[in-house]
PQR file of N, CA, C, O and H, with PARSE charges and radii, in Angstrom:
ATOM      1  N   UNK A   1      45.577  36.627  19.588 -0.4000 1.5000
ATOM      2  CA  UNK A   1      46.464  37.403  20.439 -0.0000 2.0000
ATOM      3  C   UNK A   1      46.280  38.870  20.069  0.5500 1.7000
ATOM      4  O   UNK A   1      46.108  39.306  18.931 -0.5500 1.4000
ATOM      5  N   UNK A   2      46.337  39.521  21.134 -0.4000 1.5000
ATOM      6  CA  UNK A   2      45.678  40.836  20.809 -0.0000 2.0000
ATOM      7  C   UNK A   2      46.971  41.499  21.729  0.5500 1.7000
ATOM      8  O   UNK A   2      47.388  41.082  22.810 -0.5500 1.4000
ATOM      9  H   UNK A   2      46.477  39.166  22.058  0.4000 1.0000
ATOM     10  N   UNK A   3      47.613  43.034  20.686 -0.4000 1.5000
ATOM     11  CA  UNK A   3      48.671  43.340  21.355 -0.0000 2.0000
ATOM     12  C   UNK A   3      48.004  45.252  22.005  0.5500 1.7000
ATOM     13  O   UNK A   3      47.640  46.174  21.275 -0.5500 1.4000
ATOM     14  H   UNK A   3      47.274  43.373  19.808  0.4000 1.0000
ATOM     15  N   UNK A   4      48.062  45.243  23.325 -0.4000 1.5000
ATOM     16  CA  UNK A   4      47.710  46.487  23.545 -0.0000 2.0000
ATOM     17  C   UNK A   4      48.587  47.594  23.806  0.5500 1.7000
ATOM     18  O   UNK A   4      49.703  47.496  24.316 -0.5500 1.4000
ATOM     19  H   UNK A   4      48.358  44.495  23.919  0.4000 1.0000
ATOM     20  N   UNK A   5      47.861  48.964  23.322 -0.4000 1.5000
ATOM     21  CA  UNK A   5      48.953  49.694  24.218 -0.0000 2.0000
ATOM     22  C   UNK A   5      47.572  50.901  24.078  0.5500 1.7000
ATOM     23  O   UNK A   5      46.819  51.265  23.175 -0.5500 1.4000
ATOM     24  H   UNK A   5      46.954  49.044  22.908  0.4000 1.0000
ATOM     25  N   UNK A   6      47.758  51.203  25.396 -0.4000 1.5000
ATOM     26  CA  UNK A   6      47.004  51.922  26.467 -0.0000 2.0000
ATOM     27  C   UNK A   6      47.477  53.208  26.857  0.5500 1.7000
ATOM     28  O   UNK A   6      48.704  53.290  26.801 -0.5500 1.4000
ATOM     29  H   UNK A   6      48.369  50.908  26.130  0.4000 1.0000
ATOM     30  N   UNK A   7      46.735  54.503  27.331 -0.4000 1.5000
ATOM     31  CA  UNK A   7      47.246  55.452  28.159 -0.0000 2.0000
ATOM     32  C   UNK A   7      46.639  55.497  29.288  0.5500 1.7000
ATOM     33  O   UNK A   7      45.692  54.741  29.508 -0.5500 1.4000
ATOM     34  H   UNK A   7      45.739  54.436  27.376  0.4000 1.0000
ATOM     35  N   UNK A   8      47.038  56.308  30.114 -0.4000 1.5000
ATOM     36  CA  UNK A   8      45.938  56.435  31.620 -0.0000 2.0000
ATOM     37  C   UNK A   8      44.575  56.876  31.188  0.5500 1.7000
ATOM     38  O   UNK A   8      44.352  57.665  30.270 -0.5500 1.4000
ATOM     39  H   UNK A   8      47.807  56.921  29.935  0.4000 1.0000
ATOM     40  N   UNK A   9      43.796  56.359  31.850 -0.4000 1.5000
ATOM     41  CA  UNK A   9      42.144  56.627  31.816 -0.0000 2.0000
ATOM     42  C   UNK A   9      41.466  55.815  30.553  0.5500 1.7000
ATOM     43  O   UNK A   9      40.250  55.628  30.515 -0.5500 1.4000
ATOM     44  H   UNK A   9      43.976  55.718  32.596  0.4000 1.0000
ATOM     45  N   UNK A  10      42.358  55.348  29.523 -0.4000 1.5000
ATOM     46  CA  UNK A  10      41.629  54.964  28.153 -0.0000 2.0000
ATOM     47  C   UNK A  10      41.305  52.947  28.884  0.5500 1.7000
ATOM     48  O   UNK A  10      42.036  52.177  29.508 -0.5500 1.4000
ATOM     49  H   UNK A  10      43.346  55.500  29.554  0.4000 1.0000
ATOM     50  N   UNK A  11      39.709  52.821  28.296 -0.4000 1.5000
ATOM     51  CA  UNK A  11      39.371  51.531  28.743 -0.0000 2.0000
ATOM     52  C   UNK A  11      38.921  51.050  27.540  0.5500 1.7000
ATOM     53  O   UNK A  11      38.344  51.610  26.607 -0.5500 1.4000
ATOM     54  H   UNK A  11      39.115  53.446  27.789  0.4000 1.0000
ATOM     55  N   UNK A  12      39.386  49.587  27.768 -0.4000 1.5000
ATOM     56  CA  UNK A  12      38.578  48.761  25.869 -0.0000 2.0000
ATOM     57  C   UNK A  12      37.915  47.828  26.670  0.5500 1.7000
ATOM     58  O   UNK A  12      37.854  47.933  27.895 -0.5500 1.4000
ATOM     59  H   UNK A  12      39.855  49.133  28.526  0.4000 1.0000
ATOM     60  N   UNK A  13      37.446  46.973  26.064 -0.4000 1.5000
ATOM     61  CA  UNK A  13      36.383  45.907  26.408 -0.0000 2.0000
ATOM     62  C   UNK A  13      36.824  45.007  25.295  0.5500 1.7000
ATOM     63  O   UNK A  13      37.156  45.288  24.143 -0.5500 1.4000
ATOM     64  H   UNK A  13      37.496  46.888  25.068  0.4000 1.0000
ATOM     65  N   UNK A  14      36.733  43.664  26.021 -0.4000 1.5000
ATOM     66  CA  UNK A  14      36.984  42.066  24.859 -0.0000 2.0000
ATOM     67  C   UNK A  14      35.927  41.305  25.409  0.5500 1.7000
ATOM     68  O   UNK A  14      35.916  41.140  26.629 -0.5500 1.4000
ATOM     69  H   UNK A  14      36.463  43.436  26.956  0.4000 1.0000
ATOM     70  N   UNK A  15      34.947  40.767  24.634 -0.4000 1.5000
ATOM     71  CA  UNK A  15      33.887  39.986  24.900 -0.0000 2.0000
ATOM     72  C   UNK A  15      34.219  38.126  24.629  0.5500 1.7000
ATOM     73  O   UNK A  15      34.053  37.638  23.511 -0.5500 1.4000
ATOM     74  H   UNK A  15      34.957  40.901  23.643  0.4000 1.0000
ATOM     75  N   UNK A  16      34.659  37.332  25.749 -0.4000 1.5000
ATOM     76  CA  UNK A  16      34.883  36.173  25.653 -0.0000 2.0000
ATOM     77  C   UNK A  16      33.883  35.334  25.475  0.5500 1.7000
ATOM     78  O   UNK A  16      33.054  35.290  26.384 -0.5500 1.4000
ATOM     79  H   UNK A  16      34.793  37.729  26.657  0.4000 1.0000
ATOM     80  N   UNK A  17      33.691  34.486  24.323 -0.4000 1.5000
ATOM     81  CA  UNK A  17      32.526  33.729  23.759 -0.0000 2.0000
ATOM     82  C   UNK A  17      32.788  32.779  25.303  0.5500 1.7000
ATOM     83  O   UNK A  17      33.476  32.910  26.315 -0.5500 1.4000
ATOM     84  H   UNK A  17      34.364  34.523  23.585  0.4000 1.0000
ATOM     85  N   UNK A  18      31.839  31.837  24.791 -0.4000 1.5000
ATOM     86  CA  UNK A  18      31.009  30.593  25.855 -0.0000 2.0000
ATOM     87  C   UNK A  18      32.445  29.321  25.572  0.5500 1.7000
ATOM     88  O   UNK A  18      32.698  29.168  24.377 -0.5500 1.4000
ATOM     89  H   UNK A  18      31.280  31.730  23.969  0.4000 1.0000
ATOM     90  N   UNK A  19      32.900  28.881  26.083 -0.4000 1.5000
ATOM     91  CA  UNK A  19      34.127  27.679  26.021 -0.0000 2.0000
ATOM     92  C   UNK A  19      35.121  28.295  25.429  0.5500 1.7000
ATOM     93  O   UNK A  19      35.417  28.048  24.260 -0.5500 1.4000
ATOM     94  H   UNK A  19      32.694  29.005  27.054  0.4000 1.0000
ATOM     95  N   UNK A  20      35.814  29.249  26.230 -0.4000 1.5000
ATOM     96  CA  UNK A  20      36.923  30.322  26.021 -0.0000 2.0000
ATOM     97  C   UNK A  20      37.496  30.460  27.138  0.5500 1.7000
ATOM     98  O   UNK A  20      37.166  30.112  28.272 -0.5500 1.4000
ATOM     99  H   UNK A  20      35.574  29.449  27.180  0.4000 1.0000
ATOM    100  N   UNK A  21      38.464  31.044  26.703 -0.4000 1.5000
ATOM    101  CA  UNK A  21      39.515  31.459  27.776 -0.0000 2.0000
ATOM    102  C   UNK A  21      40.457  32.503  28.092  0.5500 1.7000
ATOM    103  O   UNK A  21      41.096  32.728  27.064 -0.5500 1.4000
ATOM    104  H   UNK A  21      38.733  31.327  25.783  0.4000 1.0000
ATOM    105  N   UNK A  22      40.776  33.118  28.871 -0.4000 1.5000
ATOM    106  CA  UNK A  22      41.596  34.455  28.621 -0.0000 2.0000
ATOM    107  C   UNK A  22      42.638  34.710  29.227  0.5500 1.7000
ATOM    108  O   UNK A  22      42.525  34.434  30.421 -0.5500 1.4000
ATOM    109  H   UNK A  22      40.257  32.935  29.706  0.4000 1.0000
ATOM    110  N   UNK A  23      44.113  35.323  28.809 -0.4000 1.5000
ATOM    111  CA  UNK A  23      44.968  35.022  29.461 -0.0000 2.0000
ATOM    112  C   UNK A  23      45.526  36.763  29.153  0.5500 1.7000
ATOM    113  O   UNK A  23      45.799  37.198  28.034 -0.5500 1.4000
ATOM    114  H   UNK A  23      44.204  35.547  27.839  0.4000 1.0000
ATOM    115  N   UNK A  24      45.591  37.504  30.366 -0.4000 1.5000
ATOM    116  CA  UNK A  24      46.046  38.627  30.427 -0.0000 2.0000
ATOM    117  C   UNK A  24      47.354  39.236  30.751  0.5500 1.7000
ATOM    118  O   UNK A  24      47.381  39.820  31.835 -0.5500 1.4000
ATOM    119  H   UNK A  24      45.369  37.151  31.274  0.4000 1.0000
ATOM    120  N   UNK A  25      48.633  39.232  29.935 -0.4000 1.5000
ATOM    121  CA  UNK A  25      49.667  39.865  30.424 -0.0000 2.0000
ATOM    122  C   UNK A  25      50.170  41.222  30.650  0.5500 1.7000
ATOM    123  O   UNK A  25      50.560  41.693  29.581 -0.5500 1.4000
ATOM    124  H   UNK A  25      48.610  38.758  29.054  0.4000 1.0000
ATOM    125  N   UNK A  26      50.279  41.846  31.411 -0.4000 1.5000
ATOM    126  CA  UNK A  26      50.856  43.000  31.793 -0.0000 2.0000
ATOM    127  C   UNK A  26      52.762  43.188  31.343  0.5500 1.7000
ATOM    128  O   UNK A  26      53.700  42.658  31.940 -0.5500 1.4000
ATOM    129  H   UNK A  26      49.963  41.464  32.279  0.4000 1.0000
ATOM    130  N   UNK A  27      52.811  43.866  30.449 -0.4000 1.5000
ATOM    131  CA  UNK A  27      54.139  43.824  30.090 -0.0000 2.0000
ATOM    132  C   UNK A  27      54.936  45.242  30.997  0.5500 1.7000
ATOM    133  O   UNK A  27      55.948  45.351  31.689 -0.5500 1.4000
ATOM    134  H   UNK A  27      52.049  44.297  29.965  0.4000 1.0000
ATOM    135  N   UNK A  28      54.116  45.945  30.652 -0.4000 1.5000
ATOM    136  CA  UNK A  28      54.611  47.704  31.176 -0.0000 2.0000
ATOM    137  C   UNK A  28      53.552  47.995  31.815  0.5500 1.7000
ATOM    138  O   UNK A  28      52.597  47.241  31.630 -0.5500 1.4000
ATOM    139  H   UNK A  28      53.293  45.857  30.090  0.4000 1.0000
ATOM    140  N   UNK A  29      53.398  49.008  32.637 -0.4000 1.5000
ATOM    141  CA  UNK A  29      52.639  50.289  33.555 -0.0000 2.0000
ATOM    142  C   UNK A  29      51.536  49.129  34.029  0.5500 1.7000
ATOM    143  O   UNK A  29      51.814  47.936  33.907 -0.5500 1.4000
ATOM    144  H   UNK A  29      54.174  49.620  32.788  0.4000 1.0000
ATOM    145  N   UNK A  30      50.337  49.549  34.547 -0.4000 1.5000
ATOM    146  CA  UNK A  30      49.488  49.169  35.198 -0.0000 2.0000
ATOM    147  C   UNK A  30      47.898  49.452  34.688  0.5500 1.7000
ATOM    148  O   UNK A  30      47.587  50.556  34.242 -0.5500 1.4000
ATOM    149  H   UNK A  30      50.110  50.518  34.646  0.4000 1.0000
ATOM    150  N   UNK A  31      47.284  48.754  34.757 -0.4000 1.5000
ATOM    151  CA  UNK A  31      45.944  48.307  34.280 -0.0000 2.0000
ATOM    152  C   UNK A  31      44.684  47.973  35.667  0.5500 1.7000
ATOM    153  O   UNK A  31      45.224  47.088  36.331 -0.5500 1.4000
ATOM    154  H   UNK A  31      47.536  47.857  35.120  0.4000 1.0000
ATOM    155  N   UNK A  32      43.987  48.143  36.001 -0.4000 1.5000
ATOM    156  CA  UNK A  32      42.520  47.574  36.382 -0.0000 2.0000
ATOM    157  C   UNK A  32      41.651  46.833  35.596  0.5500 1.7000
ATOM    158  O   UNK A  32      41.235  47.116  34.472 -0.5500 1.4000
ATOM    159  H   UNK A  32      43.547  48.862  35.462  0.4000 1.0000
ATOM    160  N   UNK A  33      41.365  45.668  36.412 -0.4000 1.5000
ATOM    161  CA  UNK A  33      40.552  44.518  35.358 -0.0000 2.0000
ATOM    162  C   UNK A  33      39.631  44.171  37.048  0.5500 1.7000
ATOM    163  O   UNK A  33      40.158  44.308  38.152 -0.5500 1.4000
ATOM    164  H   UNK A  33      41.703  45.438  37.325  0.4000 1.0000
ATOM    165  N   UNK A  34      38.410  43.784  36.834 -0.4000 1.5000
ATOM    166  CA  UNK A  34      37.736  43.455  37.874 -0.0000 2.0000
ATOM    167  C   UNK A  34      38.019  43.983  39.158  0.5500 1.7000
ATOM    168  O   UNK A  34      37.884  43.334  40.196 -0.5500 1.4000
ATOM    169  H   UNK A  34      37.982  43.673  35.938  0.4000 1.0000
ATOM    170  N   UNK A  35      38.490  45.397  39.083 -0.4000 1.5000
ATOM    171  CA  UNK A  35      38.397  45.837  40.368 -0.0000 2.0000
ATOM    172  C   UNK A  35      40.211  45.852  41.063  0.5500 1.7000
ATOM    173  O   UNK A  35      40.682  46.588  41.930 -0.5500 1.4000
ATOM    174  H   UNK A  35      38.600  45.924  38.240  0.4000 1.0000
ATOM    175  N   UNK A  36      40.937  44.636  40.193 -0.4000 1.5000
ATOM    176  CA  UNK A  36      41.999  44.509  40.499 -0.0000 2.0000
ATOM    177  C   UNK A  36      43.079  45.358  39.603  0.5500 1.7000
ATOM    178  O   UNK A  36      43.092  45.721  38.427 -0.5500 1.4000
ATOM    179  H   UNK A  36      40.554  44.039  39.489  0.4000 1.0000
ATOM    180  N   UNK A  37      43.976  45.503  40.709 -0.4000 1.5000
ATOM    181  CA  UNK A  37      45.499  46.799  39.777 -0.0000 2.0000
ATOM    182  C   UNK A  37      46.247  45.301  39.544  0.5500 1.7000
ATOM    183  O   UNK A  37      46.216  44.362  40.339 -0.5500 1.4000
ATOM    184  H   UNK A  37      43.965  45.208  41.664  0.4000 1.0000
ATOM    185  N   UNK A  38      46.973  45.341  38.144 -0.4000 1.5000
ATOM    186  CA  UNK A  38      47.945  44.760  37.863 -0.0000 2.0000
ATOM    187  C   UNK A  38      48.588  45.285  37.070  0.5500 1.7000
ATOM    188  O   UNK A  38      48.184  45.815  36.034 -0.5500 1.4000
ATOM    189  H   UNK A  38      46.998  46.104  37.498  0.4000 1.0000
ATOM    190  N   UNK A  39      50.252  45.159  37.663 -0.4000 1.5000
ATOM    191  CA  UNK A  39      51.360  45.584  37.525 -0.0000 2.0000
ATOM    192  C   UNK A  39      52.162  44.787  36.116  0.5500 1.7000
ATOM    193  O   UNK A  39      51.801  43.813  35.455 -0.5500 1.4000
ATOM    194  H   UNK A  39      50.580  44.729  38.504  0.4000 1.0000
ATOM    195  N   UNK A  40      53.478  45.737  35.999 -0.4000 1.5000
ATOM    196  CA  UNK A  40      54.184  44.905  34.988 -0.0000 2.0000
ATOM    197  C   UNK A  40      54.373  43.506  35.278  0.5500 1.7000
ATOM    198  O   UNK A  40      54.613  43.258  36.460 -0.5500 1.4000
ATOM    199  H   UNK A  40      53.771  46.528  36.535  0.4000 1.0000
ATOM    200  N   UNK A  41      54.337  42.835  34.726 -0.4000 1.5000
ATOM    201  CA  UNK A  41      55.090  41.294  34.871 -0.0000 2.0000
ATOM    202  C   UNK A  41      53.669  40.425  35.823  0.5500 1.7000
ATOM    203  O   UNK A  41      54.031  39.405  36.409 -0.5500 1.4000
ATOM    204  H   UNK A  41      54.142  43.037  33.766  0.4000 1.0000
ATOM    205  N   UNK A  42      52.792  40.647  35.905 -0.4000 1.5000
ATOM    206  CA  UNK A  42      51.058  40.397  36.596 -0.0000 2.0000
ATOM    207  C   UNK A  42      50.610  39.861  35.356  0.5500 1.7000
ATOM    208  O   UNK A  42      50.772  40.205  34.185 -0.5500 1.4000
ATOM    209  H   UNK A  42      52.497  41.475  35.429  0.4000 1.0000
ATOM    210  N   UNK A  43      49.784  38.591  36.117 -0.4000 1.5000
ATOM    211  CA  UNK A  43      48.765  37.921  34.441 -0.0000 2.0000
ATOM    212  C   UNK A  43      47.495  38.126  35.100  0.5500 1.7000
ATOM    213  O   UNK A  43      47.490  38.853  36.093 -0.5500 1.4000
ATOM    214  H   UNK A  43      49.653  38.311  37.068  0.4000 1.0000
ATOM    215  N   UNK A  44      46.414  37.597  34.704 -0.4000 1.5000
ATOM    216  CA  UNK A  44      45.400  37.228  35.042 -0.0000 2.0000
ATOM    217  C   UNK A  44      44.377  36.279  34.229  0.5500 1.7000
ATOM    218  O   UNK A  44      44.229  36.932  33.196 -0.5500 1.4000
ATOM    219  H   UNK A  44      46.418  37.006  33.898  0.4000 1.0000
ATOM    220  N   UNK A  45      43.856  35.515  34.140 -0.4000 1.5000
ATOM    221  CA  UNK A  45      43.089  34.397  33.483 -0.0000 2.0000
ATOM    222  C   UNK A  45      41.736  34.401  34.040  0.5500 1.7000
ATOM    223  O   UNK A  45      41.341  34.796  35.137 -0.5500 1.4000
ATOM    224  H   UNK A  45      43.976  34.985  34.979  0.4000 1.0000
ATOM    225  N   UNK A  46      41.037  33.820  32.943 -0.4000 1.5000
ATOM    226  CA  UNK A  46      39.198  34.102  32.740 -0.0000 2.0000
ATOM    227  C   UNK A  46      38.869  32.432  32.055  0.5500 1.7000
ATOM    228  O   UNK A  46      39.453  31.785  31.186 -0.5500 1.4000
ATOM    229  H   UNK A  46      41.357  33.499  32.052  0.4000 1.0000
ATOM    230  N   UNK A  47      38.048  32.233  32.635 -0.4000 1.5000
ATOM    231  CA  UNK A  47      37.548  31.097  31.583 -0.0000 2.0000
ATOM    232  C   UNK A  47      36.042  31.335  32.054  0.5500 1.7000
ATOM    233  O   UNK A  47      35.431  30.282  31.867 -0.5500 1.4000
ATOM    234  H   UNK A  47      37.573  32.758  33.342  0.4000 1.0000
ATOM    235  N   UNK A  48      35.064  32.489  32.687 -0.4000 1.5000
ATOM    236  CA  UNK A  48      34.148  33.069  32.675 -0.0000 2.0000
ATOM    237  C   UNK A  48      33.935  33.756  31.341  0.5500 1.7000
ATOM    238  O   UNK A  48      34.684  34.727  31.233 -0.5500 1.4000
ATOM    239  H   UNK A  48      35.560  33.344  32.839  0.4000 1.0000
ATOM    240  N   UNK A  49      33.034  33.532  30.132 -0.4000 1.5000
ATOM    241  CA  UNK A  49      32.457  34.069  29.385 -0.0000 2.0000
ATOM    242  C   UNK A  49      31.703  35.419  29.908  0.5500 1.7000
ATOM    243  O   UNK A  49      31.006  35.617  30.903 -0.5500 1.4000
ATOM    244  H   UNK A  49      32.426  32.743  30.220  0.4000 1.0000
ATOM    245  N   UNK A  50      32.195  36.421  28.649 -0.4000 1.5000
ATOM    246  CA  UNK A  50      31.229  37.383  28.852 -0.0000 2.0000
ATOM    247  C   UNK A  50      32.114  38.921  28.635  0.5500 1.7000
ATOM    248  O   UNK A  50      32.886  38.808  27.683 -0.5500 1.4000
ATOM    249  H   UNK A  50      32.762  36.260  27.841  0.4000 1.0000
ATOM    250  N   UNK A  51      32.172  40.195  29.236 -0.4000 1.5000
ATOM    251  CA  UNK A  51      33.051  41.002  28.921 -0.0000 2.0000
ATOM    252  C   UNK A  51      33.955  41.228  30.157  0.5500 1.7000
ATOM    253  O   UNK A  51      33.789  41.099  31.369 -0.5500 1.4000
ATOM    254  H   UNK A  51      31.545  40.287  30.009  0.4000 1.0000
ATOM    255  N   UNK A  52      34.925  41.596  29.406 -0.4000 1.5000
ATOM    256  CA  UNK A  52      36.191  42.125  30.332 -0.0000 2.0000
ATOM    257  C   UNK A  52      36.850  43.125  29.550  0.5500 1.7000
ATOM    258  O   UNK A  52      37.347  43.279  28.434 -0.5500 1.4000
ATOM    259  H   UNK A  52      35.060  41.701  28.421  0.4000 1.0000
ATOM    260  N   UNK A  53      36.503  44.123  31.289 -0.4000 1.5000
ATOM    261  CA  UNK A  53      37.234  45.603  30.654 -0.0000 2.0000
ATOM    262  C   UNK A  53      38.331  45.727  31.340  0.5500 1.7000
ATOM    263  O   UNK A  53      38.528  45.275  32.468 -0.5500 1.4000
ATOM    264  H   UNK A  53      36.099  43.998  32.196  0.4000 1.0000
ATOM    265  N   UNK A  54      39.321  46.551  30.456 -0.4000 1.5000
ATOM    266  CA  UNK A  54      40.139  46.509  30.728 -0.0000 2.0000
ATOM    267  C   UNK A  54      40.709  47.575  31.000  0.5500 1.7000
ATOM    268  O   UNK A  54      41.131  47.953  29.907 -0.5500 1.4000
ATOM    269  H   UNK A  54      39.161  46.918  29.540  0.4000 1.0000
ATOM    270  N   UNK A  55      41.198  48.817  32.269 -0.4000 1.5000
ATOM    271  CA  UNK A  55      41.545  50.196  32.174 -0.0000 2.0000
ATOM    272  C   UNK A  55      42.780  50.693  32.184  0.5500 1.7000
ATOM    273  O   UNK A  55      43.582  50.157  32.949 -0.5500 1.4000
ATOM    274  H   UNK A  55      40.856  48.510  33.157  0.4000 1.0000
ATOM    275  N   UNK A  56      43.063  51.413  31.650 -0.4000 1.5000
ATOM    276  CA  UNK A  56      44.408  51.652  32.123 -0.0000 2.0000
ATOM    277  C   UNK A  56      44.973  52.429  33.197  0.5500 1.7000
ATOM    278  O   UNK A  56      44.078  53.174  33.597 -0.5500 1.4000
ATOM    279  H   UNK A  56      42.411  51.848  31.029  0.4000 1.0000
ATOM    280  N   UNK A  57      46.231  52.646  33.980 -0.4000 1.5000
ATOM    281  CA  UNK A  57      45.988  53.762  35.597 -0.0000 2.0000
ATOM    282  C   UNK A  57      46.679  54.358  34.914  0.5500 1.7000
ATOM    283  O   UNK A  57      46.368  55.516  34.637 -0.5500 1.4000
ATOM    284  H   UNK A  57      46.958  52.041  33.656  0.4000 1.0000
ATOM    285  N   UNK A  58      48.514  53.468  34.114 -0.4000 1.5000
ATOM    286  CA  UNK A  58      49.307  54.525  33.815 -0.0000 2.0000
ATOM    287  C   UNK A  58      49.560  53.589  32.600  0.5500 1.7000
ATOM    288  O   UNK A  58      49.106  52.448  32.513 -0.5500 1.4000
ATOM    289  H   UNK A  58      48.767  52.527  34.338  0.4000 1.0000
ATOM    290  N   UNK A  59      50.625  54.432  31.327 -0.4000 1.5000
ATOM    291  CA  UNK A  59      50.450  54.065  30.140 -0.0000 2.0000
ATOM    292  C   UNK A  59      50.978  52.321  29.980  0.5500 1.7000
ATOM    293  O   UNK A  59      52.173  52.081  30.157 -0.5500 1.4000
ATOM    294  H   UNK A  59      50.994  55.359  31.398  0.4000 1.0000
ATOM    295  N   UNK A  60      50.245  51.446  29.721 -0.4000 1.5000
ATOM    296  CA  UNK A  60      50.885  50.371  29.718 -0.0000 2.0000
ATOM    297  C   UNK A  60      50.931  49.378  28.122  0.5500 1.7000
ATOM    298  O   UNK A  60      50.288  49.683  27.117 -0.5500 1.4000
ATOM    299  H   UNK A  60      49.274  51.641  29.576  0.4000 1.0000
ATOM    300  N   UNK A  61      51.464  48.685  28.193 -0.4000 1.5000
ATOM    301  CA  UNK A  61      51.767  47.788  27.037 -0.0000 2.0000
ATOM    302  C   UNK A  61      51.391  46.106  27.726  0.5500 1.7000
ATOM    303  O   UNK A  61      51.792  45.589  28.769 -0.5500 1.4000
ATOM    304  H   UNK A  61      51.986  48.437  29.009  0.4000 1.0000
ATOM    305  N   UNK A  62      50.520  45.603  26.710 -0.4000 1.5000
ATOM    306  CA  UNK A  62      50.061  44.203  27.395 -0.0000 2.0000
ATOM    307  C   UNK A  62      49.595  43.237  26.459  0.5500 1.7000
ATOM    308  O   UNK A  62      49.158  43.975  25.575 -0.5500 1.4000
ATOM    309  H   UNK A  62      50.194  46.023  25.863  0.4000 1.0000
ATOM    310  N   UNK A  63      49.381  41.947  26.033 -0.4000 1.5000
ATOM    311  CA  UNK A  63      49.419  41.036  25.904 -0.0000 2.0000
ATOM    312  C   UNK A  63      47.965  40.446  25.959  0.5500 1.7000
ATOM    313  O   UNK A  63      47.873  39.855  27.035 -0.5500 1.4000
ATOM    314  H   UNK A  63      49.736  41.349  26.751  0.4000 1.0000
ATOM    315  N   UNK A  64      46.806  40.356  25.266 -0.4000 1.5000
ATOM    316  CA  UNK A  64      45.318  39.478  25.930 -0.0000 2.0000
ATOM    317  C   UNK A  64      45.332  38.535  24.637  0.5500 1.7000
ATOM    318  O   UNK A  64      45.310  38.900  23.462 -0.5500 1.4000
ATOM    319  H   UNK A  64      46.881  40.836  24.391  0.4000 1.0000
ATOM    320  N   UNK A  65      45.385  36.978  25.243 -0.4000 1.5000
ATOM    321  CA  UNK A  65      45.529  35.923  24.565 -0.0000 2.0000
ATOM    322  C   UNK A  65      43.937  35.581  24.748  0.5500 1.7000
ATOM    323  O   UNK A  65      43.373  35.809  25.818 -0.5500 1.4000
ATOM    324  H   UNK A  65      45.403  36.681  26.198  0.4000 1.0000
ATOM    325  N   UNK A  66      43.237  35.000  23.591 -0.4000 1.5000
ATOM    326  CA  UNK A  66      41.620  34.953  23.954 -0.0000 2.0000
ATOM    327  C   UNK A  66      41.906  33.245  23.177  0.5500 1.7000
ATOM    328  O   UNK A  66      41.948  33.065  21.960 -0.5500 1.4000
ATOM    329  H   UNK A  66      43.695  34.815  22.721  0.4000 1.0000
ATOM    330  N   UNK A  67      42.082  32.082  24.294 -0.4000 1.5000
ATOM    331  CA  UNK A  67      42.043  30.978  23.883 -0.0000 2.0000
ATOM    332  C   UNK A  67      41.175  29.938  23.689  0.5500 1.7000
ATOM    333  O   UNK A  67      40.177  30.041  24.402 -0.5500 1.4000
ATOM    334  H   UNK A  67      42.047  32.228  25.283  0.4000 1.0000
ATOM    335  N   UNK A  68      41.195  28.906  22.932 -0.4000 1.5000
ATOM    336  CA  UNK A  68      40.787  28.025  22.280 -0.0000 2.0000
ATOM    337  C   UNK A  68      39.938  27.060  23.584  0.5500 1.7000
ATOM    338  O   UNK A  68      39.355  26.014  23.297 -0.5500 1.4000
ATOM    339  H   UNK A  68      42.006  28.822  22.353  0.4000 1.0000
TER
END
């Protein structure tokens, strides 16, 4: 469990191994992940290996569970 906190414009990257899974919560402000805006209280899930970036629009606080 990985706890973030972000400002506008700052982007990280998490590289999901091969039989993984990813579970993205948006707690506060808003983020871009694949093109998509997600808002407070917005998840998103991966079980595609490989990287996911993650941007921020405005300062947010979030949640990336990288599962078993």
């Amino acid at each position: 469990i990985y706890k973030l906190q972000m400002k506008p414009g700052e982007t990280i990257t998490h590289d999901l191994a091969e039989n993984r899974g990813a579970w993205l919560q948006i707690i506060k402000g808003s983020a871009e992940v694949a093109g998509e805006i997600l808002d407070a209280g917005d998840a998103l899930s991966t079980e595609d290996a490989g990287e996911i970036s993650i941007s921020a629009v405005e300062t947010i606080e979030a949640l990336l569970f990288d599962l078993n």
